[in-house]
N, C-alpha and C positions, 0 to 999 in steps of 0.2 A: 760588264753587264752580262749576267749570265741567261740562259737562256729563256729561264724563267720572264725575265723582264722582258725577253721580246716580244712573250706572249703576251705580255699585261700591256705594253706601251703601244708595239708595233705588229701586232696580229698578222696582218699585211706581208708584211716582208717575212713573218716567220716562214707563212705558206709558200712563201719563193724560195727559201732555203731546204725547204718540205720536199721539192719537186724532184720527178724523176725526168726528164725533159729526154731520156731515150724512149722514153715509152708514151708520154702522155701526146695528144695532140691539140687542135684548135679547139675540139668538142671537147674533150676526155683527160684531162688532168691525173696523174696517176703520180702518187711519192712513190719517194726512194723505201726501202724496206729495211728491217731490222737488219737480217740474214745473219743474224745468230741467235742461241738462246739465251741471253743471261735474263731478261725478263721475262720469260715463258710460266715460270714460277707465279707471277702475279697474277694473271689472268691468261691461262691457255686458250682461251677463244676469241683473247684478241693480241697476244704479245709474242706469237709465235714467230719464227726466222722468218717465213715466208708472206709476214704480215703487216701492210704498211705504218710507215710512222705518221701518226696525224696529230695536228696543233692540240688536241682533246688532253694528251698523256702531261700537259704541261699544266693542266689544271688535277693532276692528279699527284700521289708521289712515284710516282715512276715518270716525269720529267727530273727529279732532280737527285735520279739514276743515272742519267746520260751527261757525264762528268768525265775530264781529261784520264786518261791509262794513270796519272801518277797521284790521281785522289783514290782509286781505285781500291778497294784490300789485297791486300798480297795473293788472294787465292785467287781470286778473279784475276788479278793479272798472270799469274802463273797459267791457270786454265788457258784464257787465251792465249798465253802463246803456246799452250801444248796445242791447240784445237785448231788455232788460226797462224804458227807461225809469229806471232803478233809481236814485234818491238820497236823500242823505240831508242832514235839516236843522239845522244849527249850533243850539245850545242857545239863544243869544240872540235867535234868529229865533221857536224853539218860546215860549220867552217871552213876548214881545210878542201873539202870534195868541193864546195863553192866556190873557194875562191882559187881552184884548180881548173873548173870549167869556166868560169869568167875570165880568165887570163889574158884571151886571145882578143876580148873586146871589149874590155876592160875601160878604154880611152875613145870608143866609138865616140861618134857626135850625139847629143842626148837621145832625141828620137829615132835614132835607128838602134842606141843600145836599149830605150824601155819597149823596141815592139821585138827586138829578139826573142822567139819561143823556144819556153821552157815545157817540160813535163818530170812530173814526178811521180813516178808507177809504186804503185800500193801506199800511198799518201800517207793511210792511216789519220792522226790529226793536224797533215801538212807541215810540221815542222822544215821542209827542203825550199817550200814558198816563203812560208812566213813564222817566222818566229818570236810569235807573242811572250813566249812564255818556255823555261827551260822545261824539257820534257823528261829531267830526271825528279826534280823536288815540284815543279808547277810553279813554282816561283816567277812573276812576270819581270820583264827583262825592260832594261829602259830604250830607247830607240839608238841607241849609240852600240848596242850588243848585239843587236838583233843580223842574223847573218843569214837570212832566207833570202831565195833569189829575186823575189817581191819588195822585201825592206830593200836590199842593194838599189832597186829602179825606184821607189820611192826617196830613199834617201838624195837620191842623184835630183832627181825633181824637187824635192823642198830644198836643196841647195842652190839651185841652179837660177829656180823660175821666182817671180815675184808679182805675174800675173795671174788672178787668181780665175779667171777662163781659159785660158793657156796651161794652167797648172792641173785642172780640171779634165781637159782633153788629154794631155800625158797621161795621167793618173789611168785614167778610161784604157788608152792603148795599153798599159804595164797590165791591169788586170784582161785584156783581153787574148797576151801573147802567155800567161802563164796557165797549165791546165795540172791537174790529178785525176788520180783514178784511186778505188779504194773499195773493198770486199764489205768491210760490215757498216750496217746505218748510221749508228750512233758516232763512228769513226769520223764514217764522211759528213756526217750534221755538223761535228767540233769544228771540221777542217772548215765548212762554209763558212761555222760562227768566227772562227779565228780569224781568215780572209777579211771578214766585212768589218770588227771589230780593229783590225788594222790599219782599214783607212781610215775608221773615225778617228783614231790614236795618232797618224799622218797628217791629217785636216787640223786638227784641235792644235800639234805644237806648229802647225805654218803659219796658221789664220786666228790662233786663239779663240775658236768657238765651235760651235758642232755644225757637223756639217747640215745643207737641206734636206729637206726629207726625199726630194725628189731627186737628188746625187746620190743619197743611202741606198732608197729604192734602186737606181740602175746598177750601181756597184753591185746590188746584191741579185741581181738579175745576171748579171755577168758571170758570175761565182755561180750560181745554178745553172750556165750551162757548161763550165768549163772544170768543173769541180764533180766528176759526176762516178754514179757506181756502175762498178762492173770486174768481172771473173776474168785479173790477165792474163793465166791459163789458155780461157776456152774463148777470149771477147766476148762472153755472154752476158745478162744479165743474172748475177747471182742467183742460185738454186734453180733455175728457168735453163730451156734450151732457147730462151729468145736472144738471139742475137742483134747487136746495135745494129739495124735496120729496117727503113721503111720502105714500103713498094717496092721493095726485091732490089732497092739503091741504097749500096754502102755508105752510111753515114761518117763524114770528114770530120776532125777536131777543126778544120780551118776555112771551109766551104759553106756549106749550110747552115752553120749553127754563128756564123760570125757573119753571114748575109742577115741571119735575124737578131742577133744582138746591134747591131750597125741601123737597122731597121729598114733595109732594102727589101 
């Protein structure tokens, strides 16, 4: 489902995937942002780096601009990685670093090995979480290939459990202990859509059908605050000197932001 459709089916949740949840508050809602130029071209007064991403570009053609590194043209991708560093790593490379960090718990008992926290610094489109899809050809991968640290705690859940409330709450903790971080918008938009499209892909081969809307919705609530942008340089907020912080208190991946996804 690309992202087009979320705009036509589920508007709703595209705007949670939209969100910058360092910045916005109760009153004041603020997306994440481009923070580079490759659309600055289409319209400079509204597509520049420092210019938020809003649901509108999806009813334009510059939603369906914002497509994986490996649909990309060769120069675009070259450009970026002159300009941003920007690569990406072959599935069998993700493999090996994975299952070199899982080693040690590897055999944990379920739920203490899906609330183990992960992170994956400069995400780009998460391929270290979840791997939908090879990120050299784009080609989607079947769930027996997939080697992010997300499929591994999924996988271990649709093998395990056969309660489908009980499989539910797992699911919820795997996505609450894994996080990223990631420099340009459109990167970290993929990285959300790849996340949220993962559980439907997870739910669909357990239960045979799609999930509810109101499981879709909190999954993707999750994913918008755990999935978020920022410069791991400077901890800033790309192109901004605003640092992740409110009222002069250091914002926690594991404190505040999981008191409110928990809904304490």
């Amino acid at each position: 489902m690309p992202l087009k459709d979320i705009y036509d089916q589920y508007p709703e949740i595209l705007d949670i995937l939209l969100l910058d949840r360092t910045k916005s508050t109760k009153k004041h809602e603020k997306n994440i942002i481009f923070a580079n130029n490759n659309y600055e071209n289409f319209n400079p007064k509204k597509y520049k780096a420092i210019h938020p991403i809003t649901r509108e570009i999806f009813n334009t053609n510059i939603g369906e601009k914002i497509i994986p590194r490996s649909h990309k043209s060769k120069e675009t991708q070259k450009e970026r990685t002159r300009c941003k560093a920007e690569v990406f790593t072959p599935t069998w490379i993700i493999k090996q670093q994975n299952d070199e960090a899982e080693k040690d718990y590897v055999n944990d008992p379920l739920e203490i090995y899906v609330k183990i926290k992960w992170l994956e610094v400069a995400c780009g489109e998460a391929p270290y979480i979840a791997t939908r899809y090879d990120m050299i050809t784009g080609e989607q991968l079947p769930l027996n290939e997939r080697e992010g640290f997300l499929d591994r705690k999924l996988k271990r859940i649709n093998g395990e459990v056969n309660d489908k409330l009980e499989w539910q709450h797992l699911v919820e903790l795997a996505y609450k202990s894994c996080y990223g971080f990631e420099w340009s918008g459109d990167s970290l938009l993929l990285a959300r859509e790849n996340l949220l499209y993962t559980y439907c892909d997870y739910y669909q081969a357990k239960w045979n059908t799609k999930p509810a809307f109101e499981y879709f919705k909190k999954i993707a609530i999750i994913i918008s605050y755990n999935i978020f942008q920022m410069d791991g340089l400077t901890k800033t907020i790309p192109l901004s000197e605003t640092k992740t912080r409110t009222k002069g208190k250091q914002m926690t991946l594991f404190g505040e932001i999981l008191e409110l996804i928990n809904g304490k």
